[in-house]
Backbone of each chain as ProteinMPNN parsed JSONL, in Angstrom:
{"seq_chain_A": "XXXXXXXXXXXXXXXXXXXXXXXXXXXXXXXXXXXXXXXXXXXXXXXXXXXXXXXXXXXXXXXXXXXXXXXXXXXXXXXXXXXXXXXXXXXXXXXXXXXXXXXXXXXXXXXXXXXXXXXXXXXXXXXXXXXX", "coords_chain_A": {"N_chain_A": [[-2.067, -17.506, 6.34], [-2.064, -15.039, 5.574], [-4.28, -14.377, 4.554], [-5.952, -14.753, 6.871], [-5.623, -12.446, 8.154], [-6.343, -10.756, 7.001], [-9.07, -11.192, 6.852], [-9.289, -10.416, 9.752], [-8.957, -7.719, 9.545], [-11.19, -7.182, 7.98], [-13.53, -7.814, 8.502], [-13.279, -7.957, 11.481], [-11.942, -5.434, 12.188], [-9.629, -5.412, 13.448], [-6.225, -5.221, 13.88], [-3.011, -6.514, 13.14], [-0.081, -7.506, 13.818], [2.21, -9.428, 11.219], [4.663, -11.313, 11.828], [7.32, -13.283, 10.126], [9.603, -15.827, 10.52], [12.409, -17.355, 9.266], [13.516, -20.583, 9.036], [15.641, -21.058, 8.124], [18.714, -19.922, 7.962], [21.018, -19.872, 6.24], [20.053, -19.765, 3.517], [17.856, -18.076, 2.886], [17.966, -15.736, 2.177], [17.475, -11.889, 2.869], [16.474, -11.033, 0.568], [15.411, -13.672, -0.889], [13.917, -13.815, 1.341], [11.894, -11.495, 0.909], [11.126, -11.857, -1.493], [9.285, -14.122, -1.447], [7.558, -13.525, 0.101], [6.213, -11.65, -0.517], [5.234, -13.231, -2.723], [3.418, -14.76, -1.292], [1.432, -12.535, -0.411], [0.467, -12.03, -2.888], [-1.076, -14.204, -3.524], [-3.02, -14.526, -1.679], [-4.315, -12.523, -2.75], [-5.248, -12.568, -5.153], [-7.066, -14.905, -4.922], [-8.914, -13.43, -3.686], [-9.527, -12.813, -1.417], [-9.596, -10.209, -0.446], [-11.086, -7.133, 0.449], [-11.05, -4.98, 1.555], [-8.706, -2.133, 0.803], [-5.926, -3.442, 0.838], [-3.575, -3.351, 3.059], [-1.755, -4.72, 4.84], [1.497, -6.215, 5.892], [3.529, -8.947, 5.368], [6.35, -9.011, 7.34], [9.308, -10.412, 7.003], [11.912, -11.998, 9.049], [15.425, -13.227, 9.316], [18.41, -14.885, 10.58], [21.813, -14.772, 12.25], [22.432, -18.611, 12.397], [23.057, -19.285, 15.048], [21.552, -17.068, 16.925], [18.63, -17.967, 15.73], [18.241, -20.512, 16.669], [18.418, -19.938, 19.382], [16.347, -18.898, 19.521], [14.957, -20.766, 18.772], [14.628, -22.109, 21.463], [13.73, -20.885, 23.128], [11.179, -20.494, 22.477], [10.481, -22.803, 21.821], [9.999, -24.454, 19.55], [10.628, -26.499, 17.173], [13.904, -27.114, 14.852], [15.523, -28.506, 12.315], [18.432, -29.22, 10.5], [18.71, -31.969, 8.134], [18.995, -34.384, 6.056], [21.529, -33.791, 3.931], [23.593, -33.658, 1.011], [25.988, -33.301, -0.544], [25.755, -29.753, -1.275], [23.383, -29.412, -1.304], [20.422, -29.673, 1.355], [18.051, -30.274, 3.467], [15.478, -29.415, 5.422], [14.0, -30.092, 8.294], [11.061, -28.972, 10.497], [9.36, -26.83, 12.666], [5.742, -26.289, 12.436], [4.196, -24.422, 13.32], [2.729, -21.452, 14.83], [2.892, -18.083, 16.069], [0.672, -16.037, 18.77], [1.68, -13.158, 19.873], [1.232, -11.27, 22.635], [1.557, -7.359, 22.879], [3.408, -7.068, 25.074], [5.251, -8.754, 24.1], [4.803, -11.38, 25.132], [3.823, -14.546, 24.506], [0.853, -15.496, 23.69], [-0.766, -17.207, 23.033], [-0.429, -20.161, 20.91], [-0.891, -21.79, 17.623], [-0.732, -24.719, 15.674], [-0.703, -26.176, 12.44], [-3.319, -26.913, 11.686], [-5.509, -25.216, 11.648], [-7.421, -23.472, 9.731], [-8.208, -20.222, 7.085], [-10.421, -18.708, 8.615], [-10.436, -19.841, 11.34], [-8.719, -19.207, 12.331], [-8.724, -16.363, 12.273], [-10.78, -16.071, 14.037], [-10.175, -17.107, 16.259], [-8.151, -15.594, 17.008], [-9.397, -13.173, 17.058], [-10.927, -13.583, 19.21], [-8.998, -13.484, 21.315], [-7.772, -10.999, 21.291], [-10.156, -9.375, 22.112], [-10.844, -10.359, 24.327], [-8.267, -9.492, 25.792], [-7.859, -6.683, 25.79], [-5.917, -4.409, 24.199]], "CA_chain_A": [[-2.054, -16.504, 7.4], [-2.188, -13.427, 5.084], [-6.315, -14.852, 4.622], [-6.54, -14.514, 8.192], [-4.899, -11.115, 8.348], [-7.007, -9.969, 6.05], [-10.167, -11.252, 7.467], [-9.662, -9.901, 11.252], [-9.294, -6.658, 9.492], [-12.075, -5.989, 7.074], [-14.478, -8.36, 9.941], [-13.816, -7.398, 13.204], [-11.486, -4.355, 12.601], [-8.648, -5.521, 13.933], [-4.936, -4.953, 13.191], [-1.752, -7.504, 14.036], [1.659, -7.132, 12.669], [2.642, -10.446, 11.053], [6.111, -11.725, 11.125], [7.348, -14.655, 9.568], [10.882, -15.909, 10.587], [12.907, -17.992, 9.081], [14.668, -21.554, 9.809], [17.115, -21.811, 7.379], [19.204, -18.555, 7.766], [21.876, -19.798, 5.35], [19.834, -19.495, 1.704], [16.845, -17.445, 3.061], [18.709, -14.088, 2.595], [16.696, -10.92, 3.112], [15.995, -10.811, -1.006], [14.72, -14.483, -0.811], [12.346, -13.662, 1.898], [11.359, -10.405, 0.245], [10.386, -12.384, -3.014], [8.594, -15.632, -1.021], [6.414, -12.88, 1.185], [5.518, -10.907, -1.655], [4.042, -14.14, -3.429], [2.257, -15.34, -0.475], [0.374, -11.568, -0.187], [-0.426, -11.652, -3.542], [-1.754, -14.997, -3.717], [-4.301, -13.749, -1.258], [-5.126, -10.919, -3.589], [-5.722, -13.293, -6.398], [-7.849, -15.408, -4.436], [-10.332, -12.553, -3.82], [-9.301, -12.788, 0.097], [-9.506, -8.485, -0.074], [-12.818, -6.547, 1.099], [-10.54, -3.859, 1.641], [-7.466, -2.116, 0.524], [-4.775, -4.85, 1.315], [-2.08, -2.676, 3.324], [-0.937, -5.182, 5.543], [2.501, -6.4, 5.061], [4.101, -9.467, 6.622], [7.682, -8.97, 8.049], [10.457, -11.358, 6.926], [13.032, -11.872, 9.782], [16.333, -14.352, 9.519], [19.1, -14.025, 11.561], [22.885, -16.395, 12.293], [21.669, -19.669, 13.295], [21.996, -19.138, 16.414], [20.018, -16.746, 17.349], [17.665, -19.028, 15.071], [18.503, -21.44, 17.714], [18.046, -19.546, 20.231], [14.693, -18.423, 19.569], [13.677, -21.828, 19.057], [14.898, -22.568, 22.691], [12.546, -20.145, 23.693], [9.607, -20.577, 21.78], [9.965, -24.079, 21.667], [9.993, -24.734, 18.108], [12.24, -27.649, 16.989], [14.36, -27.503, 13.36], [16.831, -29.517, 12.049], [19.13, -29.764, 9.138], [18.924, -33.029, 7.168], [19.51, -35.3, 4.45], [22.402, -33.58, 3.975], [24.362, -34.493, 0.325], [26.993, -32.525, -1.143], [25.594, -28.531, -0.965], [22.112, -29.513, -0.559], [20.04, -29.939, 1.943], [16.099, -30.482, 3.823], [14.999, -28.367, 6.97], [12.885, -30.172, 9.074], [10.574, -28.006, 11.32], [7.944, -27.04, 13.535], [4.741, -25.478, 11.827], [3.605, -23.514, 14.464], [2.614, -19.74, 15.108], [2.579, -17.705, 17.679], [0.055, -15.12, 18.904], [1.958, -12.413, 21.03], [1.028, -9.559, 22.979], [2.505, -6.042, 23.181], [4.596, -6.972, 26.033], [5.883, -9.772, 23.986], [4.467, -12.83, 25.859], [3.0, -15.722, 23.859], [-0.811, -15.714, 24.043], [-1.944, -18.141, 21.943], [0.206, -21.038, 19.594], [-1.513, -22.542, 16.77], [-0.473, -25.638, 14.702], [-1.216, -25.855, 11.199], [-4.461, -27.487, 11.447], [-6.191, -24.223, 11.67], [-7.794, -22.497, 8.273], [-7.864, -18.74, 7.535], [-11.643, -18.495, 8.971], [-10.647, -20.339, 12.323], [-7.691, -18.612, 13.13], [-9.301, -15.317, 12.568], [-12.076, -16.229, 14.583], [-9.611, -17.564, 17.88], [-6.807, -14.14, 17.311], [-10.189, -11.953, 17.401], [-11.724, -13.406, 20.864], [-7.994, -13.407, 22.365], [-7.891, -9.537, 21.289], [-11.061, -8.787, 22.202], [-10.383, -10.524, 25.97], [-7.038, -8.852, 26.304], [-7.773, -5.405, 24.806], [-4.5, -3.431, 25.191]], "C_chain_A": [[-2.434, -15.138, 6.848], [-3.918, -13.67, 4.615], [-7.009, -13.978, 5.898], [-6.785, -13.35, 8.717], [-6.163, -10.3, 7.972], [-8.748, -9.646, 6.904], [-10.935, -10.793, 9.06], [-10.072, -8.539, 10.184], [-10.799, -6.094, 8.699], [-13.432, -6.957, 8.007], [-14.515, -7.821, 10.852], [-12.697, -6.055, 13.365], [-10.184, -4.146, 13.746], [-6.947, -5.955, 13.325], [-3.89, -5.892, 14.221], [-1.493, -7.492, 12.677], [2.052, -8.498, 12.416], [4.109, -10.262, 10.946], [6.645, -13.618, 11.146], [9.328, -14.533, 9.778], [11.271, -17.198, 10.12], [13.832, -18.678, 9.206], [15.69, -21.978, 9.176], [17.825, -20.875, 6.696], [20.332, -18.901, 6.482], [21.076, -19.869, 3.63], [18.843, -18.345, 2.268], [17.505, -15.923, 3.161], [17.394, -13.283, 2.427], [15.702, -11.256, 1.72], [15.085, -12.176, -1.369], [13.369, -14.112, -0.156], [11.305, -12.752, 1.223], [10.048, -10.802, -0.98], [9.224, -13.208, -2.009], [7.476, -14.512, -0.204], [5.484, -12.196, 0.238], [4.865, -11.628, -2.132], [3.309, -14.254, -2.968], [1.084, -14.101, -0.357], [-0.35, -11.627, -1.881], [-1.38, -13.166, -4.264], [-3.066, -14.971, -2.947], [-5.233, -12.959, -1.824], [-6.222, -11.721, -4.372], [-6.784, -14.169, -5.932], [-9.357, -14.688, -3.578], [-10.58, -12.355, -2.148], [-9.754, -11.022, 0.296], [-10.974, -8.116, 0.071], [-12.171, -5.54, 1.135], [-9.397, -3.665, 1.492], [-6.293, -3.086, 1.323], [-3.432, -4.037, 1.881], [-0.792, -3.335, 4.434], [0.911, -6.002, 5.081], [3.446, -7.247, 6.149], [5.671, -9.14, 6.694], [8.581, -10.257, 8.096], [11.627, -11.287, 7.379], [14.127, -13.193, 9.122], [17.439, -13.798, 10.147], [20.544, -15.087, 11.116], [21.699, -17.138, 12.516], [21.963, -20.0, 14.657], [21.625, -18.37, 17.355], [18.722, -17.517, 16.848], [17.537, -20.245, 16.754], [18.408, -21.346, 18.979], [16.82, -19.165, 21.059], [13.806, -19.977, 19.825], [13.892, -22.437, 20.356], [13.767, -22.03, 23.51], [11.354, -19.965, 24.069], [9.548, -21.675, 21.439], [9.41, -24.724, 20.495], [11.111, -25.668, 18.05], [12.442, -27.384, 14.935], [15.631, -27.807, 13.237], [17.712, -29.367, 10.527], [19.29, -31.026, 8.859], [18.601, -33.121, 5.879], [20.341, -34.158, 3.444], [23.387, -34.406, 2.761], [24.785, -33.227, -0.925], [26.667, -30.654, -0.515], [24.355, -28.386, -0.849], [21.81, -30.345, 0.528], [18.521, -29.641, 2.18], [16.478, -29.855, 5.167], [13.695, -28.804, 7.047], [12.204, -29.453, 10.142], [9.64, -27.712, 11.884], [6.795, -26.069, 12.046], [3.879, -24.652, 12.494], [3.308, -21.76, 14.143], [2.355, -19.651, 16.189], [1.77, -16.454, 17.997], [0.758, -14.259, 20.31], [1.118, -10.857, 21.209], [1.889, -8.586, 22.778], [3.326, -6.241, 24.009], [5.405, -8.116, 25.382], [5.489, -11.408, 24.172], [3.494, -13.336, 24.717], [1.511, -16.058, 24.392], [-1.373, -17.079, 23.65], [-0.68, -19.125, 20.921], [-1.024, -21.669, 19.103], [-0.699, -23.576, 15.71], [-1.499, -24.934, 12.88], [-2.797, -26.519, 10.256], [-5.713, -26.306, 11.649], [-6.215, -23.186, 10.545], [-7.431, -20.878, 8.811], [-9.098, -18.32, 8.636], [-11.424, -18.837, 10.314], [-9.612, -19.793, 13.216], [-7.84, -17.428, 12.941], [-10.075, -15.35, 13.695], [-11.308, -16.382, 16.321], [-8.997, -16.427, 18.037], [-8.553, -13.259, 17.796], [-10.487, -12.232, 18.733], [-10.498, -13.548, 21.525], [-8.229, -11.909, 22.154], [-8.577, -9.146, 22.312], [-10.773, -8.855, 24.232], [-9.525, -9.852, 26.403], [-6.664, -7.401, 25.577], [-6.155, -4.568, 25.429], [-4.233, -2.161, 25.087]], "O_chain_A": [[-3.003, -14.267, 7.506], [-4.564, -12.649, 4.379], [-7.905, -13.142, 6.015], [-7.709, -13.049, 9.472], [-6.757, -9.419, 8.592], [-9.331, -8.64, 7.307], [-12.093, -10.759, 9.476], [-11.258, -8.28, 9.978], [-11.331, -4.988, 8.796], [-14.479, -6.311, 7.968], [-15.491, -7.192, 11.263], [-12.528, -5.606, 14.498], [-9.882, -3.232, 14.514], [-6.664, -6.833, 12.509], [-3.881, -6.004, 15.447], [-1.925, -7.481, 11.524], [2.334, -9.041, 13.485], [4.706, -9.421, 10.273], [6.422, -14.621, 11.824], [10.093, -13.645, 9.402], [10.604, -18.172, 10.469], [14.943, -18.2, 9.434], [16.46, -22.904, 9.428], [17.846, -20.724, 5.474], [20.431, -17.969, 5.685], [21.805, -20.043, 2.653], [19.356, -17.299, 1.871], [17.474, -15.178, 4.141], [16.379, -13.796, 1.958], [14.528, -11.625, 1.764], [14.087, -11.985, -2.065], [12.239, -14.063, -0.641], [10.141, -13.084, 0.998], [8.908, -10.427, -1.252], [8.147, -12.614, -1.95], [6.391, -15.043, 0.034], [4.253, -12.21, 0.257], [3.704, -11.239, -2.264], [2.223, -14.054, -3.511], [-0.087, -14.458, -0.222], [-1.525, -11.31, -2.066], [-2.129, -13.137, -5.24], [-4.109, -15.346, -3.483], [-6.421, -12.734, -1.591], [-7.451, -11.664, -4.343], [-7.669, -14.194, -6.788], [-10.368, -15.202, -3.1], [-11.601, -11.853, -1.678], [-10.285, -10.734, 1.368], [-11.896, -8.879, -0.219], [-12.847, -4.708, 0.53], [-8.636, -4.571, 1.831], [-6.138, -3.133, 2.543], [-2.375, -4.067, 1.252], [0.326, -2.934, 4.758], [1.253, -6.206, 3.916], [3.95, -6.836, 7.194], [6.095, -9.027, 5.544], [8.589, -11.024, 9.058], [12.521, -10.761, 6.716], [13.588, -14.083, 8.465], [17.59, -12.589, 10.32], [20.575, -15.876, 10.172], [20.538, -16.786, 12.724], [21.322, -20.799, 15.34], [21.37, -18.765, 18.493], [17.793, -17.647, 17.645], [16.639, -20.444, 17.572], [18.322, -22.314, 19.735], [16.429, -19.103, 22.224], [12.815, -20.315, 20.471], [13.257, -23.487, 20.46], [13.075, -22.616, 24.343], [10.704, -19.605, 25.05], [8.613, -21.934, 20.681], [8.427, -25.464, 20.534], [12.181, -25.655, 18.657], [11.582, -27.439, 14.056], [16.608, -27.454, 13.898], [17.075, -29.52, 9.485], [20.28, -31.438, 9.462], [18.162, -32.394, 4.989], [19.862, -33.74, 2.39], [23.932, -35.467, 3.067], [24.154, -32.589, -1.768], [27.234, -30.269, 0.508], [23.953, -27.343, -0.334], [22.428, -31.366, 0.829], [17.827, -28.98, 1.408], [17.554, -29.847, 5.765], [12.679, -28.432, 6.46], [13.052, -29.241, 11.009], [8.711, -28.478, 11.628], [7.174, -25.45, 11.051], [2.809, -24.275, 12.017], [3.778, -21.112, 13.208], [1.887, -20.388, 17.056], [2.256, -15.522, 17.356], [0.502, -14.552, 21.478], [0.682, -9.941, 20.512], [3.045, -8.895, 22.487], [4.313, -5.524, 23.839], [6.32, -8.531, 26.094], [5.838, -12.361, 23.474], [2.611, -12.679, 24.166], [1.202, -16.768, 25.349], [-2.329, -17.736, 24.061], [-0.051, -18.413, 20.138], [-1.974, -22.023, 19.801], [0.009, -23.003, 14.883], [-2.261, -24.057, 12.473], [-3.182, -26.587, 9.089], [-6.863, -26.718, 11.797], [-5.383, -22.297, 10.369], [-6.921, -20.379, 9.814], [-8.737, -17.579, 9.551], [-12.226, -18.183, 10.98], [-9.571, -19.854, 14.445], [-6.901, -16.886, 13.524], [-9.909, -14.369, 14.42], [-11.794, -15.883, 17.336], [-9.111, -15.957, 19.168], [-8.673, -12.813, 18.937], [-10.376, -11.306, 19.537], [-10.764, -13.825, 22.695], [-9.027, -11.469, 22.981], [-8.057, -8.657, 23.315], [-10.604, -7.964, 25.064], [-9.751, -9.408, 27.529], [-5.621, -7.069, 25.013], [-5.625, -4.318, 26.512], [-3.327, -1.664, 25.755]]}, "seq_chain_B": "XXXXXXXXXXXXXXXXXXXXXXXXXXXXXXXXXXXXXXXXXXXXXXXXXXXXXXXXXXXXXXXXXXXXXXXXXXXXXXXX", "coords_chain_B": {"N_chain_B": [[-6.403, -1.34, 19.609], [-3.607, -3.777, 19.466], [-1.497, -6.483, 18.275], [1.351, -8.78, 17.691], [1.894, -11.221, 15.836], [3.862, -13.938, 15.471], [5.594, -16.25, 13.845], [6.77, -19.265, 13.036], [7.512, -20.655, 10.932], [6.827, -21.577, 7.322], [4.611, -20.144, 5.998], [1.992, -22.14, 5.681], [-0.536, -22.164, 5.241], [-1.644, -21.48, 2.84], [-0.408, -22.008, 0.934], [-0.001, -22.903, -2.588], [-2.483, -24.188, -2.783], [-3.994, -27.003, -0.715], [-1.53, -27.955, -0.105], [1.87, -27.679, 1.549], [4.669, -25.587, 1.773], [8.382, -25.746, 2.048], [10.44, -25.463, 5.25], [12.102, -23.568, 3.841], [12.578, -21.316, 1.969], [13.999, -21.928, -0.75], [13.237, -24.723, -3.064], [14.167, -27.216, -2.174], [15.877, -29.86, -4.521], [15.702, -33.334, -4.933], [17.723, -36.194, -5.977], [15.819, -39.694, -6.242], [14.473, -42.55, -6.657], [11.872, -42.88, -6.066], [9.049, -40.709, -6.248], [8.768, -38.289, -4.213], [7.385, -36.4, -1.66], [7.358, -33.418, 0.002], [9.62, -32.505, 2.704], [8.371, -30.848, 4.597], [5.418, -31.586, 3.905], [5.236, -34.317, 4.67], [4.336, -37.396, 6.66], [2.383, -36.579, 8.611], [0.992, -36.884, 10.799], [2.565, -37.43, 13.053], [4.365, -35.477, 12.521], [2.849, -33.481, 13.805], [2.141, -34.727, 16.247], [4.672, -34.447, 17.77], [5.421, -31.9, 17.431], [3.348, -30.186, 19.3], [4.207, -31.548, 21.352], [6.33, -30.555, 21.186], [6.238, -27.865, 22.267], [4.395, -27.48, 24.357], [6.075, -28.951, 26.396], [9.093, -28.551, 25.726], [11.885, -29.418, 23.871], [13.49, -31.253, 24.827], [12.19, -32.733, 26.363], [10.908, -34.378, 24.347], [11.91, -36.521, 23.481], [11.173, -38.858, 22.417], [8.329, -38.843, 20.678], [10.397, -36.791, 18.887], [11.835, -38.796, 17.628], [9.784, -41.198, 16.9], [9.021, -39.357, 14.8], [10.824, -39.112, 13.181], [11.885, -41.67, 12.159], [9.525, -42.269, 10.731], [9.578, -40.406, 8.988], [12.338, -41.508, 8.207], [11.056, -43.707, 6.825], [9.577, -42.633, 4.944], [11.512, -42.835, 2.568], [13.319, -40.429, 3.56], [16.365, -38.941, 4.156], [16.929, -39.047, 6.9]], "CA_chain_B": [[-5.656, -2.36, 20.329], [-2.754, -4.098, 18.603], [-0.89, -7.463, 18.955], [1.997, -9.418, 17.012], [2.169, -12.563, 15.724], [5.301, -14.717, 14.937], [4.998, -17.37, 12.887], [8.369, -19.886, 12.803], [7.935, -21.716, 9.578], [5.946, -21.288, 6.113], [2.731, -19.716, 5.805], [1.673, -22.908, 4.946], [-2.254, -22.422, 4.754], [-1.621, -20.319, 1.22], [0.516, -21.923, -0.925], [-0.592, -24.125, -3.687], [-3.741, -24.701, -2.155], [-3.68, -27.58, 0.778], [0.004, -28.494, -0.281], [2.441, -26.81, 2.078], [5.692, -25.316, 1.404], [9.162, -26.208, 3.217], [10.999, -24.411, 6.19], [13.177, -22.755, 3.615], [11.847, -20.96, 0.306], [14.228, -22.822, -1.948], [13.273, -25.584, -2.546], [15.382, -28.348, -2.387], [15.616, -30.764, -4.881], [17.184, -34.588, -4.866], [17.062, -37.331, -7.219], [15.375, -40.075, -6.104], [14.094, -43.716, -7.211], [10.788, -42.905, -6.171], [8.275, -39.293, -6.463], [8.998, -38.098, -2.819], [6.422, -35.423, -0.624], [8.211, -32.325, 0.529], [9.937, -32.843, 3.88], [7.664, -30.107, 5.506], [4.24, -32.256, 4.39], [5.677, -35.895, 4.962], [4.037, -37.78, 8.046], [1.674, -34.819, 9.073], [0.433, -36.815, 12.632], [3.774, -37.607, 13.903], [4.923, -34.326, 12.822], [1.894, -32.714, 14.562], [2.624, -35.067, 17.862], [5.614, -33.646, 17.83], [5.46, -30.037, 17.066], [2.172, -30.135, 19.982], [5.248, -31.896, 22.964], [7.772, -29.48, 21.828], [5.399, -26.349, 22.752], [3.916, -27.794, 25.975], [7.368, -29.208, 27.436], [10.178, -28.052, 25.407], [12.476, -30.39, 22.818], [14.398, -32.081, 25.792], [11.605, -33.911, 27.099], [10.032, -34.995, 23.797], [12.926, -37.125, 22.066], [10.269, -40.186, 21.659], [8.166, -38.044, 19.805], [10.844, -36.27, 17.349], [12.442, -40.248, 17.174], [9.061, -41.366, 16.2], [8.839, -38.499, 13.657], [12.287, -39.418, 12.284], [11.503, -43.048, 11.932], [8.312, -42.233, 10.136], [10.372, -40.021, 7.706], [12.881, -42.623, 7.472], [10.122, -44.7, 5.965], [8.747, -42.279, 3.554], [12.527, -42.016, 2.028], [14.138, -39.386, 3.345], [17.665, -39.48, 4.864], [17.43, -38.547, 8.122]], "C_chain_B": [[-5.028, -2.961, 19.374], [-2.109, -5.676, 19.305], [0.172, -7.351, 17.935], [2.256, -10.337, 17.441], [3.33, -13.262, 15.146], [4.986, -15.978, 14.741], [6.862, -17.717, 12.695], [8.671, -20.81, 12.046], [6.768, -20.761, 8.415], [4.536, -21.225, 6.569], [1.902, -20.855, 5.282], [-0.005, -23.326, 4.337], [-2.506, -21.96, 3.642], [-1.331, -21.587, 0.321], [0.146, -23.212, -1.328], [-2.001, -25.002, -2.982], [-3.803, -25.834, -0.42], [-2.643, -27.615, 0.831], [0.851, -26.995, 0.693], [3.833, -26.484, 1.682], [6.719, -25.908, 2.732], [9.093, -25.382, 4.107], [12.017, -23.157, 5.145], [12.521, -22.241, 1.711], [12.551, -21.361, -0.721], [14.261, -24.151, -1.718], [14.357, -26.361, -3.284], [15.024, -29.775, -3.547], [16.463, -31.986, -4.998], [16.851, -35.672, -5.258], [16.744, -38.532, -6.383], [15.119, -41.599, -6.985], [12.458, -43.414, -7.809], [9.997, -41.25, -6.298], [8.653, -39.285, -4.5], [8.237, -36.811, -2.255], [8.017, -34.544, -0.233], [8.405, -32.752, 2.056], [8.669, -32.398, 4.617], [6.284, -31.086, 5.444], [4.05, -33.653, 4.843], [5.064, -36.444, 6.378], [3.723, -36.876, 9.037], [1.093, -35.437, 10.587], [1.71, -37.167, 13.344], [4.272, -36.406, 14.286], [3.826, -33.409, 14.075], [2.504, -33.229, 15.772], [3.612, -33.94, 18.48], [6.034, -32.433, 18.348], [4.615, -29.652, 18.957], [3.01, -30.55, 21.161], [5.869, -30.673, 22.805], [6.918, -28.228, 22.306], [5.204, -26.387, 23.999], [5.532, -28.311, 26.664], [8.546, -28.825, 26.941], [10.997, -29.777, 25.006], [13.075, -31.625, 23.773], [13.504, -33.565, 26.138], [10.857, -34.404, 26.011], [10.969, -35.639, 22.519], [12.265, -38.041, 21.675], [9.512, -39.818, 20.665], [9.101, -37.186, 18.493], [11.817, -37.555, 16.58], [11.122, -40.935, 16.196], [8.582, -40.868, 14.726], [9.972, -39.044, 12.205], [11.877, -40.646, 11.76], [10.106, -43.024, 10.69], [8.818, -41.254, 8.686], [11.481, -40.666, 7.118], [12.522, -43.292, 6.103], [9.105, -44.49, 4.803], [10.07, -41.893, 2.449], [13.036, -41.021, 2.542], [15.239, -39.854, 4.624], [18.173, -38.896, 6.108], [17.781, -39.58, 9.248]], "O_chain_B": [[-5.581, -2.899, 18.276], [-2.199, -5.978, 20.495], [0.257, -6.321, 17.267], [2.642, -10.678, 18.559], [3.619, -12.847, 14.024], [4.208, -16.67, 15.397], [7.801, -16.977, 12.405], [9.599, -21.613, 12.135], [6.151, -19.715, 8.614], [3.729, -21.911, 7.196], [1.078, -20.564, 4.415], [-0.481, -24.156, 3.563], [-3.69, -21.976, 3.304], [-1.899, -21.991, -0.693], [0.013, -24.26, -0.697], [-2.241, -26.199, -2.821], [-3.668, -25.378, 0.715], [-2.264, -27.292, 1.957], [0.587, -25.797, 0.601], [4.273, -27.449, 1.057], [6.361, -26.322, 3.835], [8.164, -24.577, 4.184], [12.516, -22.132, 5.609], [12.202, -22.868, 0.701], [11.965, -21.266, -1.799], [14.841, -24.771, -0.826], [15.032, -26.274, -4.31], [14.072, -30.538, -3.381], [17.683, -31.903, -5.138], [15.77, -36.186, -4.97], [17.577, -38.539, -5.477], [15.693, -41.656, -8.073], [11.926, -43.513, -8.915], [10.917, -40.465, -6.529], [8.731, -40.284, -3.785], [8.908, -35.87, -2.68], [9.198, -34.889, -0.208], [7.469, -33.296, 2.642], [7.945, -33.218, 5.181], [5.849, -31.479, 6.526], [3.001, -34.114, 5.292], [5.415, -35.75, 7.332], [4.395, -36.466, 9.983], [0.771, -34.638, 11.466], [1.582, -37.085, 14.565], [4.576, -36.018, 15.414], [4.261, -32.819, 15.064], [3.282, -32.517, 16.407], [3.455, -33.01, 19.27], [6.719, -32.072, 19.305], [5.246, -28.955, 19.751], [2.659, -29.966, 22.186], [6.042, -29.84, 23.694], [7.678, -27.593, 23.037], [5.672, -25.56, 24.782], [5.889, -27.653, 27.641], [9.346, -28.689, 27.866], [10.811, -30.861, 25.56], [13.077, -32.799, 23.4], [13.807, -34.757, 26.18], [9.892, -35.033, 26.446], [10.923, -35.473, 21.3], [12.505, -38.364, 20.512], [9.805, -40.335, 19.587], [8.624, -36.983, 17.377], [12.357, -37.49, 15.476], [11.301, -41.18, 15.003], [8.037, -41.508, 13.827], [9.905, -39.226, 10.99], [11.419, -40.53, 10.623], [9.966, -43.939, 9.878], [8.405, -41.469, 7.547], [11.746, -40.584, 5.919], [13.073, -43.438, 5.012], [8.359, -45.197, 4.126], [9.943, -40.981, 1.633], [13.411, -40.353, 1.579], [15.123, -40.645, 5.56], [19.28, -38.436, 6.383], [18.221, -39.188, 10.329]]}, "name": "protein", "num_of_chains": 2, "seq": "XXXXXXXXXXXXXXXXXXXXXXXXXXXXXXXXXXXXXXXXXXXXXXXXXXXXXXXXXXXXXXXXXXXXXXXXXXXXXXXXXXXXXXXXXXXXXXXXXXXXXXXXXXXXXXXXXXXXXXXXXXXXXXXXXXXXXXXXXXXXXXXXXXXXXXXXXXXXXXXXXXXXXXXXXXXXXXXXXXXXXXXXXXXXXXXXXXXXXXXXXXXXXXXXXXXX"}
């Protein structure tokens, strides 16, 4: 996603605020996410993804679980806790994103079968249709 | 013009090239017989089915789909 990010902006000149929330509020503390977001931007770097200064910066939410739970009522995301043995555990989950507008509303979901090149290419002609 | 996007699992088009990461940045590890796939990439068209009901109708109406999913992770090892 931070490919994609990259590529609306130094392509078609367009700016969206990533945020990345997380489904498994009990280890994912703030300082986790902090670290895990930070890798993912600079694995972009390293991969030569930049054309232009890199200032975007995704947004690592977690919350209780349930507001977690709540959200995914919402937004229609499913995750689960299993395999479940002693103090570990697996978090099964959707892989989804969501493209919202300014008012909030869900424009656009994408699965994870969509590269950085293709999901630049679909966020720019929703923009472009729904200039705001 | 501006939007935001929310994203409700791992960035998973980054990391380690195709290989995707879990739902949860530590990962979990658990001994095993056999080498075992990360939950998150395990049975990627079921999970897709899946993922693709719960969006369009919401979790309620797509228990055959996240049964099928389960069943299909059953069968790659894992203990759900």
């Amino acid at each position: 996603m931070a490919k994609a990010i990259d590529i609306l902006e130094s392509k078609q000149n367009l700016k969206i605020l990533p945020v990345f929330v997380s489904t498994d509020p009990q280890r994912d503390t703030p300082s986790q996410l902090r670290a895990y977001l930070k890798g993912v931007l600079m694995i972009a770097e390293v991969e030569g993804a930049n054309t232009v200064e890199f200032d975007s910066r995704i947004i690592g939410l977690t919350g209780p679980v349930a507001a977690i739970r709540q959200m995914a009522q919402e937004y229609c995301f499913y995750f689960k806790k299993v395999e479940e043995d002693g103090s570990d555990y697996l978090v099964d989950c959707s892989h989804n994103m969501y493209l919202l507008n300014p008012k909030m509303e869900v424009t656009r979901c994408f699965g994870v079968e969509y590269n950085a090149e293709e999901l630049s290419e679909v966020i720019g002609k929703e923009l472009n249709r729904n200039p705001s | 013009m501006s939007g935001a996007q929310l994203q409700s699992a791992s960035p998973a088009l980054i990391i380690q090239g195709s290989q995707k990461n879990e739902g949860s940045v530590a990962v979990a590890t658990a001994a095993e017989s056999k080498p075992k796939k990360k939950i998150c990439c395990a049975c990627p068209d079921t999970k897709r089915l899946r993922d693709e009901c719960i969006v369009e109708h919401g979790e309620s109406a797509c228990t055959k789909w996240i049964e099928a999913h389960r069943l299909c992770l059953r069968a790659e090892g894992f203990n759900v």
